[in-house]
Phi, psi and omega in degrees: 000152194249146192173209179272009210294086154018318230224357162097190274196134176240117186275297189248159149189173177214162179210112154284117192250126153279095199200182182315137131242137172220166159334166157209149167231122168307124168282110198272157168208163188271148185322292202307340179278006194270349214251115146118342181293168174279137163078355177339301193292316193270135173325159170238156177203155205193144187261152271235348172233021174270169195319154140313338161295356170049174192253098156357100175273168191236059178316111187352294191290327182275337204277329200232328186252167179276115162229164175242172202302298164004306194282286223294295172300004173251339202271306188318287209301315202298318184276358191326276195296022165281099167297140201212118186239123161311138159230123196291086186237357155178156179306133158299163172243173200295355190271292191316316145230076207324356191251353180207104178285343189243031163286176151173165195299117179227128158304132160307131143227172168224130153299153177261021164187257157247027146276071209287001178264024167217131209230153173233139158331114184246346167140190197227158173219148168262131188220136180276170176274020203259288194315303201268034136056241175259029138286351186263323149038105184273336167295330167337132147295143188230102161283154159257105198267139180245112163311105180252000000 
């Protein structure tokens, strides 16, 4: 980032985190299904044991900037061939979200070529323990993934 900082400038960096990753499956919807919700603009998405109705994702670019469900239903067709994984990185507590004490924080994520244990960020979702199944495991594989 660029600034006053004395000490330069962050070109590159990375972080291995070791933790839950499981799928994520994009929900295609229809425009109309988009309209009067919390989170309206953003895709839903759901793990291979979660509602069929998937969960309201907080994708970056919808999370922070303006868009419209247009945007959004362009954003579903552009990730169709993407694989998209949760990664697990901690229990919420009940003040953050007072209607599901057995949520947590999870990163969206995609590889970013043919190393799939190296990932990038696409934005975060809260998944309940009903949703992340037998990724929460204590036997579950926990890969180490490294974040660019």
């Amino acid at each position: 980032m660029k600034g006053s900082n004395p000490f330069g400038e962050v070109k590159r960096g990375h972080i291995k985190l070791q933790a839950p990753l499981t799928h994520l499956f994009l929900i295609e919807q229809e425009e109309e299904s988009y309209r009067g919700v919390p989170y309206e603009r953003n895709p839903r998405v759901r793990t291979q044991w979660g509602d069929a109705k998937g969960e309201y994702s907080r994708f970056d670019h919808f999370h922070f900037g303006e868009a419209t469900t247009k945007d959004s239903m362009a954003l579903v067709r552009s990730l169709k061939d993407t694989e998209l994984f949760a990664l697990v990185l901690a229990k919420l507590s009940s003040k953050v979200v007072p209607n599901n004490p057995d949520a947590y924080r999870c990163l969206i994520v995609c590889p970013t070529g043919h190393n799939v244990l190296e990932m990038r960020r696409l934005g975060f979702i809260d998944l309940d323990c009903e949703s992340l199944g037998s990724a929460l495991d204590s036997l579950a594989e926990r890969p180490v993934i490294t974040l660019i």
